[in-house]
C-alpha positions, 0 to 999 in steps of 0.5 A: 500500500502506498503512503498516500492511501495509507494516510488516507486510510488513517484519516478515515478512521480517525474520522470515524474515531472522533464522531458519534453520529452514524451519518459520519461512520457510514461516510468514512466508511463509504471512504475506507472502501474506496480503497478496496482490499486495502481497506478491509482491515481498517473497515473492519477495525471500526465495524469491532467497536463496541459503541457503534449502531448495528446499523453502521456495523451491517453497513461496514459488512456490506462494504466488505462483501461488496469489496470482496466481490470485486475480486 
């Protein structure tokens, strides 16, 4: 992975991080999975937390399977 995507991996979580909102972790997360494979870690990362909606847990999935699908 190069530097610029990994920073930009790294900018999308911290996003995630910072907001409470689900609006905000489905936009980092459609983020993150722009990014494809490289990304499946971090997406599932935050989709781990404790504190997020199930809603935005199921979205980071999706992502994941969407991602996978590509393949």
């Amino acid at each position: 992975m190069g530097l610029e995507s990994e920073g930009k991996i790294v900018n999308a979580k911290h996003k995630f991080y910072i907001s409470s909102e689900p609006t905000d972790h489905t936009k980092a997360i459609d983020t993150l999975a722009a990014y494809g494979e490289q990304a499946i870690d971090a997406i599932t990362e935050v989709i781990t937390l404790s504190d997020i909606s199930d809603q935005v847990r199921e979205y980071g999935l999706d992502a994941i399977e969407g991602i996978k699908g590509e393949r």
